[in-house]
N, C-alpha and C positions, 0 to 999 in steps of 0.2 A: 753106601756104607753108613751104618746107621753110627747113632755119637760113641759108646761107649767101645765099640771096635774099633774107632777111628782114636782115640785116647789109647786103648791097649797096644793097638799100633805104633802110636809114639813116642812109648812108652819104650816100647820095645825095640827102637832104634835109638833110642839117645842111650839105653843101657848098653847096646851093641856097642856106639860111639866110645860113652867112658871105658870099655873095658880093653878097649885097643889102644886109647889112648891115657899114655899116662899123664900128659902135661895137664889137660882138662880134665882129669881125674883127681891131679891134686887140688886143682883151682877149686873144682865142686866143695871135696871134702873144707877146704877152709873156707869156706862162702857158707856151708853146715854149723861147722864150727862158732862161727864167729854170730851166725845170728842163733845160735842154743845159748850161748854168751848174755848176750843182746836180752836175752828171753830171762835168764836169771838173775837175773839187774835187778828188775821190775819188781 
């Protein structure tokens, strides 16, 4: 499997993962959050 399939791929399962789960979907979104934050500081 060459790189960029192998990327799409896990891509494509960690988005399967968030969208079933919602405890690690919220984690996600505030770990987003907090470093776009982070970023506006600067």
């Amino acid at each position: 499997m060459d790189r960029k399939k192998l990327m799409m791929s896990s891509l494509a399962v960690g988005a399967a993962y968030l969208l079933r789960n919602k405890e690690s979907r919220g984690k996600v979104m505030n770990q987003l959050q907090s470093l776009g934050m982070s970023k506006k500081k600067r």
